[in-house]
C-alpha positions as CSV (number, residue, x, y, z in Angstrom):
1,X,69.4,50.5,36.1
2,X,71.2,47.6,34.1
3,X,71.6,46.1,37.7
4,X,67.9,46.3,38.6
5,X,66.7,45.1,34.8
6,X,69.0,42.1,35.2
7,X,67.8,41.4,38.4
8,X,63.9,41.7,37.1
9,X,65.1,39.7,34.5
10,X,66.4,36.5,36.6
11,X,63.1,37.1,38.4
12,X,61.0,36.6,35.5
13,X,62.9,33.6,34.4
14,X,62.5,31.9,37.7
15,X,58.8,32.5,37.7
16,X,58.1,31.4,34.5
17,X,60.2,27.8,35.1
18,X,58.2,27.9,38.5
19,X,55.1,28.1,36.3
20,X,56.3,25.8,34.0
21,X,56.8,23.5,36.7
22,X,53.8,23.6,38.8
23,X,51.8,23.2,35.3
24,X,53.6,20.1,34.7
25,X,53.0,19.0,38.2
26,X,49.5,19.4,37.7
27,X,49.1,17.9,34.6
28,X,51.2,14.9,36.0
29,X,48.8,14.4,39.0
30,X,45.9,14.8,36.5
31,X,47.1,12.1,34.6
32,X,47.7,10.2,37.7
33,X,43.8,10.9,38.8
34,X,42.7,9.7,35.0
35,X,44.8,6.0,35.3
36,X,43.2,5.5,38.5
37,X,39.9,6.2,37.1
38,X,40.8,4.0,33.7
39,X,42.0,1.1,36.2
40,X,38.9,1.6,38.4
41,X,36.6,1.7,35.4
42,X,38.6,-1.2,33.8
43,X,38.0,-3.3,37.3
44,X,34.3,-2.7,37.5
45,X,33.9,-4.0,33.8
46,X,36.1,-7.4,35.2
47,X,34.1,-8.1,37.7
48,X,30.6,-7.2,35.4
49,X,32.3,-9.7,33.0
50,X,33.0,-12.1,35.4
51,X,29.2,-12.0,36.6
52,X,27.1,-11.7,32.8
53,X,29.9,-14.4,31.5
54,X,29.9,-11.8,28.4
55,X,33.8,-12.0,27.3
56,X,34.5,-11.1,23.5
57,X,31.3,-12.4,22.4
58,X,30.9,-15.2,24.2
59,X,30.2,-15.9,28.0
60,X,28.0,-18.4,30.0
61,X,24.8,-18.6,31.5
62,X,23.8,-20.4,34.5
63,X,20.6,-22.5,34.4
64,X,19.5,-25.4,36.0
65,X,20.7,-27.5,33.3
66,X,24.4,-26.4,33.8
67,X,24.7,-25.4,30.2
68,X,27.7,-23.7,28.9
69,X,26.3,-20.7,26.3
70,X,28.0,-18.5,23.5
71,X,26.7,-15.0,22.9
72,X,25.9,-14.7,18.9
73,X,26.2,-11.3,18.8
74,X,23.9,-9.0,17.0
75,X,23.9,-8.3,13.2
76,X,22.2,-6.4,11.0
77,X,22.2,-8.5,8.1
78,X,19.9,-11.2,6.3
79,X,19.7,-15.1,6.7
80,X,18.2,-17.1,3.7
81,X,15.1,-17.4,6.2
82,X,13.8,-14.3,6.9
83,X,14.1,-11.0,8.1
84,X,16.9,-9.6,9.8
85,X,18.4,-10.2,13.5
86,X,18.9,-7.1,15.2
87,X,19.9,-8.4,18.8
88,X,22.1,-10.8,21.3
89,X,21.2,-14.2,21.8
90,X,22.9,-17.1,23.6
91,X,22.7,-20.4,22.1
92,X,23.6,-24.0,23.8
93,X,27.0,-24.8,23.4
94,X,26.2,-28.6,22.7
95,X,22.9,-30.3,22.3
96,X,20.9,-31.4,25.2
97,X,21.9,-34.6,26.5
98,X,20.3,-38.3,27.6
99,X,21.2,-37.3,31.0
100,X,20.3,-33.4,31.3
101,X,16.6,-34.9,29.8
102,X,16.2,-37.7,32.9
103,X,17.0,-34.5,35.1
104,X,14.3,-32.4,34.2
105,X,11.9,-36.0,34.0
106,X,12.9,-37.0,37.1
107,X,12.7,-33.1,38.5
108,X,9.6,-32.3,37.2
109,X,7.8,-35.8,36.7
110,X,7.0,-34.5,33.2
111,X,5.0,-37.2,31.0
112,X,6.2,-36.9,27.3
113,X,3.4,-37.0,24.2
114,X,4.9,-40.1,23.3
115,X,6.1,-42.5,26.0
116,X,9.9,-43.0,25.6
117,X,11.1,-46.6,24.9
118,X,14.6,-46.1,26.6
119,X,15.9,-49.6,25.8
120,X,15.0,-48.2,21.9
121,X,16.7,-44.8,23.0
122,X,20.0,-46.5,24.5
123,X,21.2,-48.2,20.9
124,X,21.5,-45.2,19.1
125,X,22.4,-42.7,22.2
126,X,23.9,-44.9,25.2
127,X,25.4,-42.5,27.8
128,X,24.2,-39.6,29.4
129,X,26.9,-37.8,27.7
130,X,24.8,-38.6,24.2
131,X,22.4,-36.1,23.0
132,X,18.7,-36.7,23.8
133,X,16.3,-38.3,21.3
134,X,13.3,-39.6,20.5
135,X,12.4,-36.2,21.7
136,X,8.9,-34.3,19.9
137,X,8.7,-30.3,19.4
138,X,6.3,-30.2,22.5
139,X,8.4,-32.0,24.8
140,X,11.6,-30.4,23.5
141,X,9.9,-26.9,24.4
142,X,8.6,-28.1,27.5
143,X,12.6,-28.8,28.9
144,X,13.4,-25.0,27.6
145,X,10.8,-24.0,29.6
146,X,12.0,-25.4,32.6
147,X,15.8,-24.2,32.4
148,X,14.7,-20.7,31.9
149,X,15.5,-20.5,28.0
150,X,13.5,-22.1,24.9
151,X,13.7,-23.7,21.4
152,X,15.9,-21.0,18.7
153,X,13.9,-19.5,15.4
154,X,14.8,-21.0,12.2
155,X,16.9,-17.5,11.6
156,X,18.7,-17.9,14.9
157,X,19.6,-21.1,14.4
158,X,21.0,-20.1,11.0
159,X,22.7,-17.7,11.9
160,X,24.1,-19.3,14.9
161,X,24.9,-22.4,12.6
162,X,27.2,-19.9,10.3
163,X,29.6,-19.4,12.8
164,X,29.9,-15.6,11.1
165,X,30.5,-17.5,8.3
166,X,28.4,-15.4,5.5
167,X,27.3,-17.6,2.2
168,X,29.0,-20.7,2.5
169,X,28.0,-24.0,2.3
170,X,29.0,-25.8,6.0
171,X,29.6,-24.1,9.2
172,X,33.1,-24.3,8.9
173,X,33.2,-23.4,5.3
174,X,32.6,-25.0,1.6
175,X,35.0,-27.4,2.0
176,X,33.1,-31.2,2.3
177,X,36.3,-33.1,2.4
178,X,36.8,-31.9,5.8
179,X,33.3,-32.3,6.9
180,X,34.2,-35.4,9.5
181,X,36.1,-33.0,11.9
182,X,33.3,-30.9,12.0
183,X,29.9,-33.9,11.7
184,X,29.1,-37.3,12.7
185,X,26.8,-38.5,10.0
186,X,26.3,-41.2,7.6
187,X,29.3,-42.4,5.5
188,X,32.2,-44.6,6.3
189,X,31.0,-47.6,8.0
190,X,33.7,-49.2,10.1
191,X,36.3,-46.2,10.1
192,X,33.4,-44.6,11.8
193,X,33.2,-45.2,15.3
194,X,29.5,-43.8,15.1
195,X,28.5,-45.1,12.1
196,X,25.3,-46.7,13.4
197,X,24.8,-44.3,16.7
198,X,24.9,-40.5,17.6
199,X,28.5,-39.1,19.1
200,X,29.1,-37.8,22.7
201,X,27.7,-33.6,22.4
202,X,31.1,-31.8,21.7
203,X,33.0,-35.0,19.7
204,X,33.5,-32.8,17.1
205,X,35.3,-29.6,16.3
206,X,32.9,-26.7,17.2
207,X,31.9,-24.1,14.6
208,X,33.4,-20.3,14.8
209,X,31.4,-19.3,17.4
210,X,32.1,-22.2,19.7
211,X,28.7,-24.2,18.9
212,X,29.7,-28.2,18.9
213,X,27.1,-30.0,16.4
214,X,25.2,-27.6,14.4
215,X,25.7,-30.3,11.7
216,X,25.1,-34.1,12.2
217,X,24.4,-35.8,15.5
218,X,20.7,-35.1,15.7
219,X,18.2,-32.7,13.7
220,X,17.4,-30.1,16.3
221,X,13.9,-28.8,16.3
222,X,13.4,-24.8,16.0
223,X,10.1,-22.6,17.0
224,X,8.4,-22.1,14.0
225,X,6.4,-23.6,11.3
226,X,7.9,-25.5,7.9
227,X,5.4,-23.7,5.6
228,X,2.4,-21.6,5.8
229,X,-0.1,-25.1,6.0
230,X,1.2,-25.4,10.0
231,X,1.4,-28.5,10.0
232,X,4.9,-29.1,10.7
233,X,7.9,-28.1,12.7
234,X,11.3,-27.4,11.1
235,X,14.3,-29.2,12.2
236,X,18.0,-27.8,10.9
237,X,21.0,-29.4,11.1
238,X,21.1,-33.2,9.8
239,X,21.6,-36.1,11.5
240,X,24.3,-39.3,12.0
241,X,22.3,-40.9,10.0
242,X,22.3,-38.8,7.1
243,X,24.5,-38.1,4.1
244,X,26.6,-35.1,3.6
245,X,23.7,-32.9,2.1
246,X,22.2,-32.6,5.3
247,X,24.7,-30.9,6.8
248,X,24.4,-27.8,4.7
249,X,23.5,-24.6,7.0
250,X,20.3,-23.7,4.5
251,X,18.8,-27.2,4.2
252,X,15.6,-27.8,5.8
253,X,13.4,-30.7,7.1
254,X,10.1,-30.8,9.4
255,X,8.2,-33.1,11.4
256,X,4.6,-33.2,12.9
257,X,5.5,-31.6,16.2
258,X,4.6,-35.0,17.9
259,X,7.1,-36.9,16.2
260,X,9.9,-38.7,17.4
261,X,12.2,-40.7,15.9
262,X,16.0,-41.9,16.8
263,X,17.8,-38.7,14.8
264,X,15.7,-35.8,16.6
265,X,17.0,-34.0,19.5
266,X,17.3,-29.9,19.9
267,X,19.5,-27.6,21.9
268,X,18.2,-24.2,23.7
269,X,18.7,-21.1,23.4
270,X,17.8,-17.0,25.7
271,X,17.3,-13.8,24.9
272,X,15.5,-11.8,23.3
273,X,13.4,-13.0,19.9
């Protein structure tokens, strides 16, 4: 009997490491099946990225204007112009430029409100690489129109300008002694190399959500009204030819929508308003 009980014994021990055993297995070859699927899963949302552009909350969309975009991503929180934003939207990465603007004239054969004096335009933006001006609200939401996107709202822009930034006084903080890596505007005459003109889009360091220019360079024109009269457009941002109190994120200015003048351009944005 002792022989037969040891022997049962043995038995049981072996079966139960067998179990053991083939539990392991299978677990291991579960595990197995669950990295392939995290890796399969992982490459699918590579090659999604790859095609939206969307990467960390920024990405790129393609347009006929070739425009590099940043995804602001959605907040639930107030601007000092309205309500709250509650979704994505992709902004413009620099302002439209001299050149992107003769595109869409030259694709479109697109008559502007107010004829464009382009030897007037080349003093203060030169290149194709400067941003556009001399630009009205009509004829700035006539180019979104034709690359697929169109002008920001006053609380997009705002938002956008803030970098994530939440109460302070510049896009890239409070700090105004810094202000010339971040603007080109009026100030220090000869150490200036734009003193008198607008800057090459992107001259300056870009905000924290990539966006070159959201101060200085050019007033950028935005959908909606300046007051409750309609009678003008708001433009945000400031201008080279302005003083450092332009450049603050919450300061406002407006024009009749057919005005035009060499310190008004605008930069586009998509997605839902």
């Amino acid at each position: 009997m002792k022989v037969v009980y040891s022997v049962f014994k043995l038995r049981l021990k072996y079966n139960l490491a067998y179990r053991i055993n083939a539990v392991k297995r299978k677990s291991n070859a579960n595990m197995q099946k669950v990295n392939m699927m995290i890796q399969r899963l992982a490459l699918v949302l590579l090659v999604l990225v790859s095609l939206t552009g969307c990467k960390d909350g920024a990405g790129k969309i393609s347009s006929r204007d070739e425009v590099e975009m940043v995804r602001i991503p959605m907040v639930s929180g107030y601007t000092k112009v309205g309500d709250p934003i509650y979704h994505d939207f992709y902004m413009d990465v620099t302002e439209v430029t001299v050149g992107q603007f003769k595109k869409f004239l030259k694709d479109t054969g697109y008559e502007p409100k107010k004829p464009i004096d382009w030897e007037e335009l080349y003093k203060y933006s030169p290149t194709d690489d400067h941003p556009m001006i001399y630009v009205g609200w009509v004829d700035a939401g006539a180019y979104c129109e034709w690359v697929g996107k169109r002008l920001p709202t006053e609380k997009e822009w705002e938002f956008a300008a803030r970098g994530g930034l939440v109460d302070k006084e510049f896009p890239w903080g409070d700090e105004e002694s810094i202000a010339r890596e971040y603007a080109n505007f009026k100030g220090v005459l000869g150490r200036d190399q734009w003193d008198r003109s607008t800057a090459p889009v992107g001259s300056f360091r870009p905000n924290g959500y990539g966006l070159h220019d959201m101060s200085g360079n050019v007033w950028e024109w935005c959908q909606g009204w300046y007051s409750e009269y309609k009678e003008y457009r708001v433009l945000r941002g400031g201008s080279w030819f302005d003083n450092s109190v332009g450049l603050r994120v919450a300061y406002r200015s407006n024009s009749a929508p057919a005005g035009t003048g060499n310190y008004g351009g605008f930069r586009c944005v998509k997605g839902s308003k």
